[in-house]
N, C-alpha and C positions, 0 to 999 in steps of 0.2 A: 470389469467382467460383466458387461451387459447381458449376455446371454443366461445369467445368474441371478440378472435382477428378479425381487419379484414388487409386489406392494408393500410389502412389509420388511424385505429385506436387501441390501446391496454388498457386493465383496467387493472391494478397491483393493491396486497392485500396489504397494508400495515401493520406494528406489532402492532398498536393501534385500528387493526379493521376497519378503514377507508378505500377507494378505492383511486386511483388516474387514471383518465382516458387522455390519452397522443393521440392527433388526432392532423392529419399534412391535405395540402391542398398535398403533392403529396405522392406516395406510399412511403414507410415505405421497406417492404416485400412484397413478390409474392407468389402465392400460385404452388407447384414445381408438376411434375406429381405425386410422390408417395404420395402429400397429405402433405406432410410438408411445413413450410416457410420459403424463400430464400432468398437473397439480391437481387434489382433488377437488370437488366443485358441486356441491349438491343443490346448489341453487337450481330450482323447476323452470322448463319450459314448457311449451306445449309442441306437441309432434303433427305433424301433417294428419296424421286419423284420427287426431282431438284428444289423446291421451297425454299424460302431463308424466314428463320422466326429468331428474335432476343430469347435470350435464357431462359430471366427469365422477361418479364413485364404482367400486369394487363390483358387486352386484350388478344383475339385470333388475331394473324396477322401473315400476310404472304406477299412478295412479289413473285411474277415471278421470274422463271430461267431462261428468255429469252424466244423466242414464240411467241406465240401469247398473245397481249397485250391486250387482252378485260380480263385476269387474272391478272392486273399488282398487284391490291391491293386486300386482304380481310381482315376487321377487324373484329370480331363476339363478342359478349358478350352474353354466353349461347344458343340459339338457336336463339338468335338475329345478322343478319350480314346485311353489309354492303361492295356492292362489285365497284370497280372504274376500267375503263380499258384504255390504250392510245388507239390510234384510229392508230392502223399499226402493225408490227412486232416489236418487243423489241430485240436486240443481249443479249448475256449471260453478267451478270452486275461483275462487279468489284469490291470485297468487301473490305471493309477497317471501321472498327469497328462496326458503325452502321449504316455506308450509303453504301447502294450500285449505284453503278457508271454505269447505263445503256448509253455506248458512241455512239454519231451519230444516235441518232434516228430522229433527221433530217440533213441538211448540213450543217455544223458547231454548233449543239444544241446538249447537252448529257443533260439526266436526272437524277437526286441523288433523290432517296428515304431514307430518314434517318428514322429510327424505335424511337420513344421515351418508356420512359415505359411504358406511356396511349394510342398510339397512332403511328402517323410518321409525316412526313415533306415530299415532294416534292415539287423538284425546278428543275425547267429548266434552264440550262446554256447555253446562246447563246452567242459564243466563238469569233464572228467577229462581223464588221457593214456589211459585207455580209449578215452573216447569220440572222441579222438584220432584213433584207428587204424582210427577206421571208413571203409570205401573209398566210400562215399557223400560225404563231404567232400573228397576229389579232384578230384571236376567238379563244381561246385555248378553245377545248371541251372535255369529259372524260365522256363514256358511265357508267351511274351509275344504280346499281338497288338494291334494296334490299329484305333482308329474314327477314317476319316477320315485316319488320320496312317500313316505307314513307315516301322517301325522299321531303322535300317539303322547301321553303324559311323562313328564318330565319330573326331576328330580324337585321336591319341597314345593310342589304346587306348581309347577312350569308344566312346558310343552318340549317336546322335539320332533325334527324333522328329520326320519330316518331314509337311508340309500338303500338298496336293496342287501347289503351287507353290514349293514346296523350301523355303520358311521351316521353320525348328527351333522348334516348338512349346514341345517337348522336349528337355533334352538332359543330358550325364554324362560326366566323365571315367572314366578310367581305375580298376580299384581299386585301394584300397589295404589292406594286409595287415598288423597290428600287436601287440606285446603290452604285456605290462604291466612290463614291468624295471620302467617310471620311475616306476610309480606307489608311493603309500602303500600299501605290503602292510596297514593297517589298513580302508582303504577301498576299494580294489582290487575289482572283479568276480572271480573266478577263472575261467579257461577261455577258449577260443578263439572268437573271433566273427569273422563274416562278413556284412558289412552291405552291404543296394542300397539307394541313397536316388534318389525322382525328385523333381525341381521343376519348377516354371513360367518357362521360358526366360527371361523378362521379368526376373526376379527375382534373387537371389543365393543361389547353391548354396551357402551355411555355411549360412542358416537362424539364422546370431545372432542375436540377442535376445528371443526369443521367453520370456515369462515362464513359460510351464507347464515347460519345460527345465531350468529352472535346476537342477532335483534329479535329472536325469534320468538312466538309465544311461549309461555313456561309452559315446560316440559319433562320440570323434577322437581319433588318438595323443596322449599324454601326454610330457611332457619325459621324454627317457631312454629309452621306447621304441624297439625294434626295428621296423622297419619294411619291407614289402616289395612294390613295385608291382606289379599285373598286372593288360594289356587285359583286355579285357569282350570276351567271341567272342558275334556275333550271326549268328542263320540266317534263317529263314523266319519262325521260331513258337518261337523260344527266345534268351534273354540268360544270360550264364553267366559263370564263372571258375575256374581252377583254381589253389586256394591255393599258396602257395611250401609243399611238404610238409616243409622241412629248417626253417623258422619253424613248422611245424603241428606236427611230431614231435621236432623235433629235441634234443637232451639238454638243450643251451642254455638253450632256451626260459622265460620266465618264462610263466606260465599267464597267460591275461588275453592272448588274440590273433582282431583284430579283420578282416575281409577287406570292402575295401567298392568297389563299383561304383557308380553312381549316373547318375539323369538326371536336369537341372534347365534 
């Protein structure tokens, strides 16, 4: 019964007359431009106007070719979007499956945007204890706005993304803040990250299984990680966080610390 498929669920006829209906908590199949359905596929490329979209997930999503960063993110579901900007120029990003690699966008900080299939990830990697101490990472802020939808605060420290009918489009817990004690100091990122990810309400905010991931930079605490919650403050035209600064400086600290907000 194709006309019944969706992403997340299919009905098959069986030869007894019965149905059986098959529904997952993450996409299944995407729906492709000419209208048929594809496997999903969040590996990035780039688009003839320089912007970087992954090839086959749920969502409309794009990041920035570099620019101006008040474009870094859009995600849309039908004439519903939601838009997030860093607050400075962006250099042209580095791609490698499904993240791209925006480096130096402060001194010693790169940003990794990874695409899921509902959604993405951003994290901040702050690459020294230099880059540590820079008092721009105190309030990490991210000019937000939306089409259609209202950004407003979410349950236990998140965000949502409301329709003019109060449905959550959109939506995010709380972040969360992490490092790298537990990982293999052989494999390990070094440095502090700060990651927002948004998804497609419908959907499930891990984004597991997505195959362009699999090699992908960390983008969730690791066993033996330190870890440290904080709400997501939202205002008019901005979503934010202020890292735990005793997990961001503190002597403790193993390098490899990750700060993440999200809507999905």
């Amino acid at each position: 019964m194709v006309a019944e498929r969706t992403e997340y669920a299919q009905t098959l006829a069986n030869p007894d007359g019965t149905f059986t209906l098959t529904q997952s908590t993450t996409p299944q199949r995407v729906k492709s431009d000419s209208g048929g359905w594809v496997e999903p596929d969040a590996t990035l490329v780039k688009r003839a106007d320089g912007r970087i979209e992954p090839k086959a997930v749920v969502a409309d999503l794009s990041f920035a070719g570099g620019g101006d960063g008040q474009e870094m993110v859009r995600l849309a579901v039908g004439d519903k979007a939601v838009e997030l900007g860093w607050p400075g120029q962006l250099p042209e990003p580095v791609l490698d499956g499904a993240t791209a690699t925006y480096p130096e966008v402060l001194a010693g900080v790169d940003l990794q945007l990874t695409a899921t299939t509902e959604g993405y990830r951003e994290v901040l990697v702050v690459k020294t204890a230099q880059a540590a101490e820079n008092p721009k990472l105190e309030n990490i802020q991210l000019s937000a706005s939306g089409t259609g939808l209202e950004i407003v605060p979410g349950a236990g420290g998140g965000l949502r993304a409301l329709d003019e009918d109060a449905n959550a489009v959109f939506k995010g817990p709380a972040a969360v803040m992490w490092d790298s004690a537990g990982a293999d100091t052989d494999t390990a990122s070094p440095g502090v990250r700060a990651m927002f990810v948004t998804e497609d309400a419908p959907g499930s905010p891990s984004g597991d299984g997505d195959a362009a991931q699999e090699d992908a930079p960390q983008t969730q605490p690791g066993d033996g990680d330190a870890t440290a919650v904080m709400p997501v403050a939202v205002t008019a035209d901005t979503v934010g966080v202020k890292p735990d600064l005793e997990l961001l400086r503190g002597a403790e600290r193993a390098f490899g610390v990750d700060v993440l907000p999200h809507i999905s």
